[in-house]
C-alpha positions as CSV (number, residue, x, y, z in Angstrom):
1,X,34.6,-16.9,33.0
2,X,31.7,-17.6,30.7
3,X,28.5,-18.7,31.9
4,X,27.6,-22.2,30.7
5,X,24.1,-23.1,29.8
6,X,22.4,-26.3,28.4
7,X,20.1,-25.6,25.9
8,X,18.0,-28.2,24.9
9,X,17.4,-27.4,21.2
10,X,15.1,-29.1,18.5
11,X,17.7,-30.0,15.5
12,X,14.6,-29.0,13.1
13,X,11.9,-26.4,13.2
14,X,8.6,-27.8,11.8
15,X,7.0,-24.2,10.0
16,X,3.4,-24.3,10.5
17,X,1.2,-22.6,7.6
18,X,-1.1,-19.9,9.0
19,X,-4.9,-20.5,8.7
20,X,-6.8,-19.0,6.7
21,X,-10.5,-19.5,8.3
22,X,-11.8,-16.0,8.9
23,X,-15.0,-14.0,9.7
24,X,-17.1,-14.0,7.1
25,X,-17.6,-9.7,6.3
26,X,-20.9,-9.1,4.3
27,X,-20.2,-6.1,2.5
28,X,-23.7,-5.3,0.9
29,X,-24.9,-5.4,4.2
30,X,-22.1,-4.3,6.0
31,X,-22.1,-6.9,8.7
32,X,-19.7,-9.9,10.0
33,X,-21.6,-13.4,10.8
34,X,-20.3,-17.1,10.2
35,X,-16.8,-18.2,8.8
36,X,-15.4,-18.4,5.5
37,X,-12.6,-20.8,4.7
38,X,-9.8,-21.1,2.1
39,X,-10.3,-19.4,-1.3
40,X,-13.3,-17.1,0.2
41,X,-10.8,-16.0,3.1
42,X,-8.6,-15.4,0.5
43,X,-10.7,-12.9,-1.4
44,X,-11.3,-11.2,1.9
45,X,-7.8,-11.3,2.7
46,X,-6.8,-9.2,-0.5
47,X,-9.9,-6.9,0.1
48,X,-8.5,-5.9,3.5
49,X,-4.7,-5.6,2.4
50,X,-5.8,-3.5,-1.1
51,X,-8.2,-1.0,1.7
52,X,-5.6,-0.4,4.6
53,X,-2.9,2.0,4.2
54,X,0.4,0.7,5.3
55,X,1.9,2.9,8.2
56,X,-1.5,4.6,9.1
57,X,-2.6,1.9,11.9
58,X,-1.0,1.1,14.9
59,X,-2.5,-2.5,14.9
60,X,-1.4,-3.3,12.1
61,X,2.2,-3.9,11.3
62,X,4.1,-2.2,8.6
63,X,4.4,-4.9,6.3
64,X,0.5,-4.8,6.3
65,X,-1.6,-3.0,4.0
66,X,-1.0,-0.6,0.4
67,X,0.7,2.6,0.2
68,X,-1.3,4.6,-2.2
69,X,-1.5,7.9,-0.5
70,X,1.4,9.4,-2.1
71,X,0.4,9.0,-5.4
72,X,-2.1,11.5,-5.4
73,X,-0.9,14.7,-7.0
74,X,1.3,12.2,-9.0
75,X,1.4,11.9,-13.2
76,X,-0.8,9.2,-14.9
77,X,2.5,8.3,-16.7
78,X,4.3,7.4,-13.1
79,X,1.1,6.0,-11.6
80,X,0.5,3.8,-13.6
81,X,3.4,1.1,-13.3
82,X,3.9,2.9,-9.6
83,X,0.8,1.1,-8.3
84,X,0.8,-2.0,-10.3
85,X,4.4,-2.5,-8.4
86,X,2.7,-1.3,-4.9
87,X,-0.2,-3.8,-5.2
88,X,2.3,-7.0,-6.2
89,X,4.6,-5.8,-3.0
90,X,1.5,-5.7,-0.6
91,X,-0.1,-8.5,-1.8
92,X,3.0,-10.8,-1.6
93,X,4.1,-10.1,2.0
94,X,0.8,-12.6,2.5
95,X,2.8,-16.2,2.5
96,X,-0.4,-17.9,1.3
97,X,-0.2,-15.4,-2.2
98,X,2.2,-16.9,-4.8
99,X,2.0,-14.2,-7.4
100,X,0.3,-11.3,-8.7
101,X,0.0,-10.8,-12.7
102,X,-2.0,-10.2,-15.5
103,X,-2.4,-6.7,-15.1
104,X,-4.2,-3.9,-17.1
105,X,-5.9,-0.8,-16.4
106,X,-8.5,1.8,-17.6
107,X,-8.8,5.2,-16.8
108,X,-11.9,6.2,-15.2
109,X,-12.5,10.0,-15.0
110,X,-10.1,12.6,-14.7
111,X,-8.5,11.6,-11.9
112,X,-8.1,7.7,-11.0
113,X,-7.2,4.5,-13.0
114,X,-9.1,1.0,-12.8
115,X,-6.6,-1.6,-12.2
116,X,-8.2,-5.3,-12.7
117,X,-5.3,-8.3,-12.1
118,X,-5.3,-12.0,-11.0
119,X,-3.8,-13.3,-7.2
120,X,-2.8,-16.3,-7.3
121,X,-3.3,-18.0,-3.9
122,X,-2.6,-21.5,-2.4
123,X,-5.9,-22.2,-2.8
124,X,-6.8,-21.3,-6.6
125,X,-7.3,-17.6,-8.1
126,X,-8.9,-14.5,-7.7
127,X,-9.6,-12.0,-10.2
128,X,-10.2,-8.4,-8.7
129,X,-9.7,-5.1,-8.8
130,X,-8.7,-2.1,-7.5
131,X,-9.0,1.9,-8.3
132,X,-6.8,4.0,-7.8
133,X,-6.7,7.8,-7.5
134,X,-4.5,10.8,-8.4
């Protein structure tokens, strides 16, 4: 005999979109005072996600952050696309980025490559960049 249970479910799930108001981080100064909302948060958002490498921290979970570590030691020739495809796949596991595109790089010294590129966010877009090293 099968237990029988009366579960009151909702017929629909209403999906409620996750804030983006955030402590403001002053970089220059390296502090954190007031709030920032929308398109600011935003910008700090893909700061944080393009500076944490996945699978380091424990409080963060492993769809968080960039995996750039094993690059290094890599060829210019596979880094190159390599991260381009690593920062679209962190940045899009964000619900609030749509997209991640005009891509291009320089090389800066012996060693690393400049990557600028524009996230396109629910709430307009951000230019920015990120360097990587090999």
């Amino acid at each position: 005999m099968l237990p029988q249970a009366d579960l009151n479910l909702p017929e629909s799930l209403e999906v409620e979109e996750e804030p983006s108001k955030n402590y403001r981080m002053n970089l220059d100064e390296q502090t954190v005072n007031g709030f920032v909302d929308e398109l600011s948060a935003m910008e700090q958002v893909v700061y944080k996600i393009l500076c944490t490498e996945r699978y380091e921290n424990v409080i963060y979970s492993w769809d968080y952050g960039i995996e750039l570590s094993s690059l290094i030691g890599q060829d210019r020739m596979y880094i190159i696309p390599e991260a381009e495809r690593r920062i679209k796949e962190a940045l899009l596991q964000d619900v609030r980025i749509e997209s991640v595109d005009n891509f291009s790089y320089t090389v800066s010294g012996k060693n690393s490559v400049n990557f600028t590129f524009t996230v396109h966010t629910i709430y307009g877009d951000i230019d920015t960049e990120r360097e990587v090293s090999y």
